[in-house]
Backbone bond lengths (Angstrom), bond angles and torsions (degrees), N, CA, C in turn:
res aa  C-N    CA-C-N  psi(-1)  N-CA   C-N-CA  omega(-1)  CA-C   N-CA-C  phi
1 X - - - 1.452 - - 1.519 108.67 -
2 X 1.304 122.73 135.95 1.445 129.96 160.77 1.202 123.73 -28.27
3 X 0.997 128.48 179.99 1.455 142.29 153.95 1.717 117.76 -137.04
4 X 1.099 129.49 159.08 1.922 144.51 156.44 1.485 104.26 -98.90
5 X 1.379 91.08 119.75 1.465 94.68 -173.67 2.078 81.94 -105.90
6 X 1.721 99.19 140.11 1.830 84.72 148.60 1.488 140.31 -139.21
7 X 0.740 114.22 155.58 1.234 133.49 -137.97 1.612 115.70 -94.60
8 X 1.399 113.08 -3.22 1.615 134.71 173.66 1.430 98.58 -21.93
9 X 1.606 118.37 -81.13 1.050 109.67 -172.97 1.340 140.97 -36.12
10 X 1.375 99.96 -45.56 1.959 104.35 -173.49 2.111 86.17 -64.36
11 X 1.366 122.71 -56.53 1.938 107.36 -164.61 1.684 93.06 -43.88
12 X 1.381 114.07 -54.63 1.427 110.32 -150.33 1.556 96.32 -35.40
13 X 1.263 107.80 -45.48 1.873 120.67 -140.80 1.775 92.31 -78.95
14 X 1.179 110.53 -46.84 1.291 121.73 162.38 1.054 142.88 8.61
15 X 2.058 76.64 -85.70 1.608 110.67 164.83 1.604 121.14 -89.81
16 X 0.753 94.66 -10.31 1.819 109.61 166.65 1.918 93.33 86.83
17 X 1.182 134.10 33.08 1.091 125.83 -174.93 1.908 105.49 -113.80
18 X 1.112 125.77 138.46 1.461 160.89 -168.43 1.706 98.49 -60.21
19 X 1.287 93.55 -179.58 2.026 99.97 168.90 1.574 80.46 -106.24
20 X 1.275 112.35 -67.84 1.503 104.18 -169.48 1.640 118.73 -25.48
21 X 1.527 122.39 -46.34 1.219 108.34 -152.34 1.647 85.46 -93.08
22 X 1.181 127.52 -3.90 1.645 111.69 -140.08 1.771 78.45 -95.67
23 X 1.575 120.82 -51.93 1.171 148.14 -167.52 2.018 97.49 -45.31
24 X 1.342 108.01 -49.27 1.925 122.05 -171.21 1.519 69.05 -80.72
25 X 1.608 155.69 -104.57 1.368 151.31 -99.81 1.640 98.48 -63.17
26 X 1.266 113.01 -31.86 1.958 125.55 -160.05 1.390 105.37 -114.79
27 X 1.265 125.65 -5.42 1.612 123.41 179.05 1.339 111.22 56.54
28 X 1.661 111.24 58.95 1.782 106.19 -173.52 1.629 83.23 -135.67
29 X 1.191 97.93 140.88 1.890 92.63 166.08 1.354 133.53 -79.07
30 X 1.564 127.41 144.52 1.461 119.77 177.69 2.208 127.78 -9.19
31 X 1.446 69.75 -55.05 1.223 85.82 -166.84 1.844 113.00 -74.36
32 X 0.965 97.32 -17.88 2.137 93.99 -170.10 1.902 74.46 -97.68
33 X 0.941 116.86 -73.24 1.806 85.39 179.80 1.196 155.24 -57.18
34 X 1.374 108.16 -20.26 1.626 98.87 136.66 1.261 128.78 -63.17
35 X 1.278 122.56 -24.83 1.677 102.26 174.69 1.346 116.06 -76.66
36 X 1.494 102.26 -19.64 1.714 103.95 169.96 1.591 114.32 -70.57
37 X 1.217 109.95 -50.15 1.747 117.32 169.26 1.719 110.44 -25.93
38 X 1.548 95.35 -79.62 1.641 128.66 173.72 1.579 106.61 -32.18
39 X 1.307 127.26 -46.73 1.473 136.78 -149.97 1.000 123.12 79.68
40 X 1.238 130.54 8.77 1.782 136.77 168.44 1.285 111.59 -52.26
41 X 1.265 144.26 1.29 1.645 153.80 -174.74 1.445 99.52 -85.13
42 X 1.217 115.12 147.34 1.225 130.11 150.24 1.429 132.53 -100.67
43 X 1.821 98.08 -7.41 1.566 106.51 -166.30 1.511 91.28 -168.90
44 X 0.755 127.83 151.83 1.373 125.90 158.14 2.527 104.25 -145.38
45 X 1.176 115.32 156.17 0.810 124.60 -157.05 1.680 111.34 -103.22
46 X 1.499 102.93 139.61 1.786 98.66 -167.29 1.698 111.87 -53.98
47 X 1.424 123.37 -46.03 1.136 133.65 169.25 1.766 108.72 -29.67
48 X 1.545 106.52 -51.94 1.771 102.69 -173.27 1.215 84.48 -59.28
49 X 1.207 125.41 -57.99 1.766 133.46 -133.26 1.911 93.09 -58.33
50 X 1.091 101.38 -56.43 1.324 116.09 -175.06 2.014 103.30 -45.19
51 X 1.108 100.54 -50.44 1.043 113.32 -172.42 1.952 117.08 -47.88
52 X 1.266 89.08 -58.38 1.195 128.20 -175.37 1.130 108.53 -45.31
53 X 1.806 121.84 -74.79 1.498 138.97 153.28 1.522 134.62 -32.96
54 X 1.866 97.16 -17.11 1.528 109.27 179.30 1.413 103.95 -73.24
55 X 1.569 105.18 -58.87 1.341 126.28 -154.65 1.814 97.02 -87.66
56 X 0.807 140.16 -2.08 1.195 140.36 176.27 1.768 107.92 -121.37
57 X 1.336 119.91 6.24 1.354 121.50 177.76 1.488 114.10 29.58
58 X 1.667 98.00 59.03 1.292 103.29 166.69 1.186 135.03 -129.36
59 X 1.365 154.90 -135.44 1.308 165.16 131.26 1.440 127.20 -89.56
60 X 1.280 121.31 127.80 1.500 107.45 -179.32 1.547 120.93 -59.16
61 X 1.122 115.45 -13.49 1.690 133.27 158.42 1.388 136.23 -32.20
62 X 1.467 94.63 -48.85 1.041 124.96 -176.93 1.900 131.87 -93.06
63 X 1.671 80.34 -25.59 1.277 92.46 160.15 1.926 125.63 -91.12
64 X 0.909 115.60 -3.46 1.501 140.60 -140.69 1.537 126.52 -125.66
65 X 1.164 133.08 59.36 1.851 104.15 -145.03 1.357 94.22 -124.20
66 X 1.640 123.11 119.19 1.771 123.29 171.44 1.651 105.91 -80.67
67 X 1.752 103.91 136.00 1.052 131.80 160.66 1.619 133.39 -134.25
68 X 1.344 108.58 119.18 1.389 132.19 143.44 1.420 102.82 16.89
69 X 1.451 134.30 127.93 1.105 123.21 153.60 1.743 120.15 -76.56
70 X 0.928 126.68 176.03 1.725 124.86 -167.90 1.776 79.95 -117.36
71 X 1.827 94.93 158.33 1.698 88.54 163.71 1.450 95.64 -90.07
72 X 1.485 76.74 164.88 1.853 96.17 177.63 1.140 100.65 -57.14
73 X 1.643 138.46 -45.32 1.247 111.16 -143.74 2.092 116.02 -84.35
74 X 1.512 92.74 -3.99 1.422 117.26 175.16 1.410 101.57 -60.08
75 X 1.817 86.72 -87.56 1.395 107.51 -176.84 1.717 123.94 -38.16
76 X 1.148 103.45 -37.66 2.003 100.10 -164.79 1.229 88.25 96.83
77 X 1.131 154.49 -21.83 1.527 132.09 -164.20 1.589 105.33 121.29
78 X 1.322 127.08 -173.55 1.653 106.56 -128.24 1.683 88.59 -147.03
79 X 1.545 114.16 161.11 1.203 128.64 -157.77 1.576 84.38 -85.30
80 X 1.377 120.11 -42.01 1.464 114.94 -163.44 1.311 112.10 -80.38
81 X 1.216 116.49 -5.51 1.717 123.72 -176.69 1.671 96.38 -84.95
82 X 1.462 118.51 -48.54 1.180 134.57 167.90 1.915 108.17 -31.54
83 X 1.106 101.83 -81.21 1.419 127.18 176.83 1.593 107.64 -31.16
84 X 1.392 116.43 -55.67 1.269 121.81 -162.73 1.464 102.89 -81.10
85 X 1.185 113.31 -41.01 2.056 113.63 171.60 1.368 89.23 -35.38
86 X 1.698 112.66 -78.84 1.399 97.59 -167.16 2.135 154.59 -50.92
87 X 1.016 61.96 -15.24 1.511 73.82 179.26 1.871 124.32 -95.96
């Protein structure tokens, strides 16, 4: 099965804009956007998305990118196996 990789970080850096300011511009707290940044989400909601793309004058595209899983025996084991320990 695929994965959504996202991609927050590289617009933030982009646009030269902060968590702090981005977090006050969208009314989301520190903390639920970094886990969105990070990829700790399992879902996130069109309303953020919307949000997100306003204040960052972007595309949900761009924030957003599906990938291919690798086989394990390539990879060593997998970004999403990674992901899920953590949370």
């Amino acid at each position: 099965m695929g994965r959504i990789i996202v991609r927050l970080d590289r617009v933030m850096a982009d646009r030269k804009i902060g968590l702090n300011e981005l977090s006050e511009k969208i009314g989301i707290s520190n903390v639920n956007l970094s886990k969105l940044k990070n990829g700790r989400v399992s879902a996130v909601r069109f309303s953020t998305l919307v949000s997100i793309c306003e204040a960052l004058d972007c595309q949900p595209g761009e924030l957003l990118e599906y990938a291919e899983d690798e086989e394990p025996s390539e990879a060593g084991g997998s970004e999403e196996s990674d992901l899920a320990s953590k949370e």
